[in-house]
C-alpha positions as CSV (number, residue, x, y, z in Angstrom):
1,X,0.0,0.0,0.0
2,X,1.4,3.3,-0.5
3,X,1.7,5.8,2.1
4,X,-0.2,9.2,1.9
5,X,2.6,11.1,1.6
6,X,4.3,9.1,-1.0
7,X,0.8,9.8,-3.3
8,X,0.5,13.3,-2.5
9,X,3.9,13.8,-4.1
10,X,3.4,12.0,-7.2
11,X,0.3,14.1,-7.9
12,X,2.4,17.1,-7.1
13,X,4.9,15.9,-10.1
14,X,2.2,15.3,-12.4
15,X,0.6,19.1,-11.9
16,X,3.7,20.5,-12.2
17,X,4.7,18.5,-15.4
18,X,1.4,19.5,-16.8
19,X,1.5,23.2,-16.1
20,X,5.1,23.2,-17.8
21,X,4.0,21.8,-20.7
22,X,1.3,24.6,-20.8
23,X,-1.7,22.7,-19.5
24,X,-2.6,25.1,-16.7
25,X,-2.7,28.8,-18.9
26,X,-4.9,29.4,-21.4
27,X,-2.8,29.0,-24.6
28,X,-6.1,30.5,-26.7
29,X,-5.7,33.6,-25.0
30,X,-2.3,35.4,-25.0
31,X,-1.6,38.5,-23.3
32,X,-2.5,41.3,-24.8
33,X,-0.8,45.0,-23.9
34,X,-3.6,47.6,-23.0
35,X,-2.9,50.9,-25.2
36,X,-2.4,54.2,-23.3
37,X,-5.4,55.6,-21.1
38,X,-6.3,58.6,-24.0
39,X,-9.7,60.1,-22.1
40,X,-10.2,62.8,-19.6
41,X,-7.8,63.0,-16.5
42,X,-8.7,62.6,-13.2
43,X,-9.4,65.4,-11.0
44,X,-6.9,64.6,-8.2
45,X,-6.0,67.3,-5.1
46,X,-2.6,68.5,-5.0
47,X,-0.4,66.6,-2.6
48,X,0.1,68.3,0.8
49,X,2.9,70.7,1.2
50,X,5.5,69.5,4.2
51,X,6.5,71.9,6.3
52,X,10.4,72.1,6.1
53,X,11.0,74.4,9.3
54,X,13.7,73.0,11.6
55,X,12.3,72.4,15.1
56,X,14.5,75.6,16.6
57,X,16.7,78.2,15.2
58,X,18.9,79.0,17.8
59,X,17.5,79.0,21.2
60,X,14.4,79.3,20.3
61,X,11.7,76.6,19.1
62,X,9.5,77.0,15.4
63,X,5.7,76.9,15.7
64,X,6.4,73.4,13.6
65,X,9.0,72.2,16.4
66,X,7.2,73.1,19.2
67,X,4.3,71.7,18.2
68,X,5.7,68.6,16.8
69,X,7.1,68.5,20.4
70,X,4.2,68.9,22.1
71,X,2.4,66.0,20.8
72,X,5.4,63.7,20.9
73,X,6.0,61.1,23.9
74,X,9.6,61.3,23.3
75,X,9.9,64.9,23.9
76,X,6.7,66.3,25.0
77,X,8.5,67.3,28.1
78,X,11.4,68.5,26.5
79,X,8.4,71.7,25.9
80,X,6.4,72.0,28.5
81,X,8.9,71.2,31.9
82,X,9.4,74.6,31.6
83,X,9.3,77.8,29.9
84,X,10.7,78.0,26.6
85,X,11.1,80.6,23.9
86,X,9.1,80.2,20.5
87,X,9.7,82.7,17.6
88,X,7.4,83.5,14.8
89,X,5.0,86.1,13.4
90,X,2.4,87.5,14.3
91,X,-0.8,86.5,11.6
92,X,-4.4,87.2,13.4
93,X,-5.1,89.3,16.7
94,X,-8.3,89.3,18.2
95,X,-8.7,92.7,19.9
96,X,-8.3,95.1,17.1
97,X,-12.2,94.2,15.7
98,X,-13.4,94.3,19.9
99,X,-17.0,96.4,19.7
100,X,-17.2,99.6,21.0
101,X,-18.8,98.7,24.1
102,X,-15.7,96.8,25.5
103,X,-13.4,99.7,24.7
104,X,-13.1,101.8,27.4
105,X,-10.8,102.3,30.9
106,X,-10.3,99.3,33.4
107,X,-13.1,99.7,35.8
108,X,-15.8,100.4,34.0
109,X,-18.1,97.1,33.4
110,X,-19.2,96.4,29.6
111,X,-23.0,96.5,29.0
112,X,-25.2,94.3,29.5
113,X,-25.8,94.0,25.7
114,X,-21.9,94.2,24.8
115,X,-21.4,92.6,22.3
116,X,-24.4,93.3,20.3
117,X,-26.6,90.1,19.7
118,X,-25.8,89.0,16.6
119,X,-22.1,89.6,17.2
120,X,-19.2,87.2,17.9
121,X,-18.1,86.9,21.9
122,X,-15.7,89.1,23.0
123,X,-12.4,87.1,23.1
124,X,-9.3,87.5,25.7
125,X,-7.1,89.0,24.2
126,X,-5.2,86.9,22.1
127,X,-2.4,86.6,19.1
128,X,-1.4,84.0,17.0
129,X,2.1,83.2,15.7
130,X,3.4,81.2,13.1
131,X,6.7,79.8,11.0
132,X,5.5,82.1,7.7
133,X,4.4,85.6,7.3
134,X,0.8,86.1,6.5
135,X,-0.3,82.0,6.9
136,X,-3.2,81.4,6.8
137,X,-5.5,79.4,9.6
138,X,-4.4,76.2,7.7
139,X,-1.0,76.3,8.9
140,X,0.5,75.7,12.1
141,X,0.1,78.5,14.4
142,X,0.7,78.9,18.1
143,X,-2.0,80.8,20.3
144,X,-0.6,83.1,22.6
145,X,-2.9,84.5,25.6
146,X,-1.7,86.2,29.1
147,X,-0.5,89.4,28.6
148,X,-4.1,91.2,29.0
149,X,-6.6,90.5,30.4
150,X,-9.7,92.0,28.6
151,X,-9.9,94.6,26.1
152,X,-9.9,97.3,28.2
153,X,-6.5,96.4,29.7
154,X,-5.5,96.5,26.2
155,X,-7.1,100.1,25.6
156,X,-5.4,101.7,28.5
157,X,-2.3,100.4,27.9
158,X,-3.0,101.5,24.0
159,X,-2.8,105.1,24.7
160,X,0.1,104.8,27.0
161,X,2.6,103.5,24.7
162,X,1.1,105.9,21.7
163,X,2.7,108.8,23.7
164,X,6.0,107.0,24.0
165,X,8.9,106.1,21.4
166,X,10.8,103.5,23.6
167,X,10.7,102.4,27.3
168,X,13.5,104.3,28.9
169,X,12.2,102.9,32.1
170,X,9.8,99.7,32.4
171,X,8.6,100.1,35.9
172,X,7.3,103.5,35.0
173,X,7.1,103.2,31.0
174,X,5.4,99.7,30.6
175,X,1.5,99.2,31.7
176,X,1.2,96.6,34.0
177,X,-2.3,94.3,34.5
178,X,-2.3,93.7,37.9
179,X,-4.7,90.9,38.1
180,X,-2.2,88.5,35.5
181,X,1.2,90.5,37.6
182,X,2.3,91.4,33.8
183,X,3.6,94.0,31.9
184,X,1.8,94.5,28.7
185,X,4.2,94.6,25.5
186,X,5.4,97.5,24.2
187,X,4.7,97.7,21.4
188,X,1.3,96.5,21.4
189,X,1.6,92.5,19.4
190,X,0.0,93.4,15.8
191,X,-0.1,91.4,12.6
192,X,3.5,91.4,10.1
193,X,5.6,91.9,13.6
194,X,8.3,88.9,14.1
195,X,8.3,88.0,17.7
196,X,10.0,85.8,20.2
197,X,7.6,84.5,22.4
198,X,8.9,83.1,25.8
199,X,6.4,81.3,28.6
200,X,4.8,78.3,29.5
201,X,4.1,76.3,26.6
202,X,1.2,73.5,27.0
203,X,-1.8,72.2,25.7
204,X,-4.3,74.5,28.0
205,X,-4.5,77.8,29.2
206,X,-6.0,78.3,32.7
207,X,-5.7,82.3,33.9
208,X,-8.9,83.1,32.5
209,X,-12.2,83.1,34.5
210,X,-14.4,82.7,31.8
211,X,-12.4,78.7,31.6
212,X,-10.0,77.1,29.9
213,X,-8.8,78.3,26.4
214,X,-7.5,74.8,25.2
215,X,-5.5,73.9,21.4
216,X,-4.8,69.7,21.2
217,X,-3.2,69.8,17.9
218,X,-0.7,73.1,18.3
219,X,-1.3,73.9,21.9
220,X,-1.4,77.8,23.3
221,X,1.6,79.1,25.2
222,X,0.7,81.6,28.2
223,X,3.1,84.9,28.1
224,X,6.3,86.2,30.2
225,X,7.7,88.3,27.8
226,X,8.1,89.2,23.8
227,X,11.0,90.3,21.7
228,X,10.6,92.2,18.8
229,X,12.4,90.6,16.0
230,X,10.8,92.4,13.1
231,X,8.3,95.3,14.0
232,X,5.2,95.7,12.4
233,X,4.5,97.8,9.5
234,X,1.2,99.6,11.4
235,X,1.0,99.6,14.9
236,X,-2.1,97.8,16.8
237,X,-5.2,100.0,16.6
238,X,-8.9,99.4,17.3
239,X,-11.0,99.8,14.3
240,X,-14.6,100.6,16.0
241,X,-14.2,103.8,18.2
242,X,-13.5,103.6,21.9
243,X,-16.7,104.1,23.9
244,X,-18.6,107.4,24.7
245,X,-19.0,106.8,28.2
246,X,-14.7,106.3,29.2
């Protein structure tokens, strides 16, 4: 009798003897080359553009390193252990379209009505930095938020440094929210400036009473101080007038 293994390999010579001798194709049907696709192209996106920004230029981190950092386990604390410096520039701002109603001198409580229905919230003051002049809210960009606390904060300090050229002294020059302990930057942030942002760099942002200001993809980094790198071509300004009743 012959063993199943012994049978299983014959039948394993024969297939393989047949499909040499062309048994197993289809000799009837050779291949035969498909021309060139001649019709309409598809409509394909363009590929994504990589950011090519190094992760710092000197001491100081790149929206795109930081960032990058941020969201890393390797080096997530390499970022956020302590205060680090980020430089970029400055592309939004979110006091210079404030309504009327909020602009005015610290003490003074906005109306009731303020902003007017139909009108976004008031925001903390706020700007955002990133690797590239004038990027838009596609790219990477960094929130920064601490250095004023409302709008009117903003405004007082606003017609301070519009009577001053430089700060000869900062205790007495530089306007100070008391509530956050920090002196507001002179000059005020606005858009084109290049900056170098130093603070505490982190996915939250927890001074403000109205709750957390939060960013999980680029994070929001809470102010100390800002170097001017590149000044603005316009200084800050509002562009609705301040309120009547100051």
């Amino acid at each position: 009798m012959r063993s199943p293994l012994r049978s299983g390999a014959l039948a394993f010579t024969v297939l393989a003897l047949a499909c040499t001798s062309g048994a197993c194709g289809s000799a009837d049907e050779p291949y035969k080359p498909a021309p060139a696709w001649s019709g309409r192209s598809p409509n394909l996106p363009s590929p994504p553009q990589i950011n090519s920004a190094p992760v710092k230029v000197g001491d100081a981190y790149t929206i795109v390193g930081a960032s990058h950092h941020l969201r890393s386990r390797m080096h997530n604390t390499e970022v956020t252990k302590a205060s680090i410096p980020i430089t970029g520039y400055i592309v939004e701002e979110s006091y210079s379209t404030a309504p009327s109603c909020a602009i005015h001198k610290i003490g003074k409580k906005d109306p009731d009505d303020c902003p007017p229905a139909g009108s976004p919230p008031i925001e903390i003051p706020s700007f955002w930095i990133a690797d590239t002049k004038g990027a838009g809210k596609d790219a990477p960009r960094i929130r920064v938020l601490g250095w004023a606390k409302n709008v009117a904060t903003v405004y007082e300090a606003m017609e301070k440094y519009n009577k001053l050229k430089e700060i000869k002294d900062p205790a007495k020059d530089l306007f100070k929210d008391d509530i956050w302990s920090v002196d507001v930057p002179f000059p005020i942030p606005a858009v084109g400036a290049k900056v170098k942002v130093t603070g505490k760099y982190g996915f939250t942002f927890s001074k403000s009473s109205t709750g957390l200001v939060s960013d999980p993809v680029n994070g929001v980094i809470t102010y100390e101080k800002v170097e001017v790198v590149e000044p603005a071509p316009e200084k800050a300004s509002f562009k609705n007038p301040a309120s009547t009743a100051r």
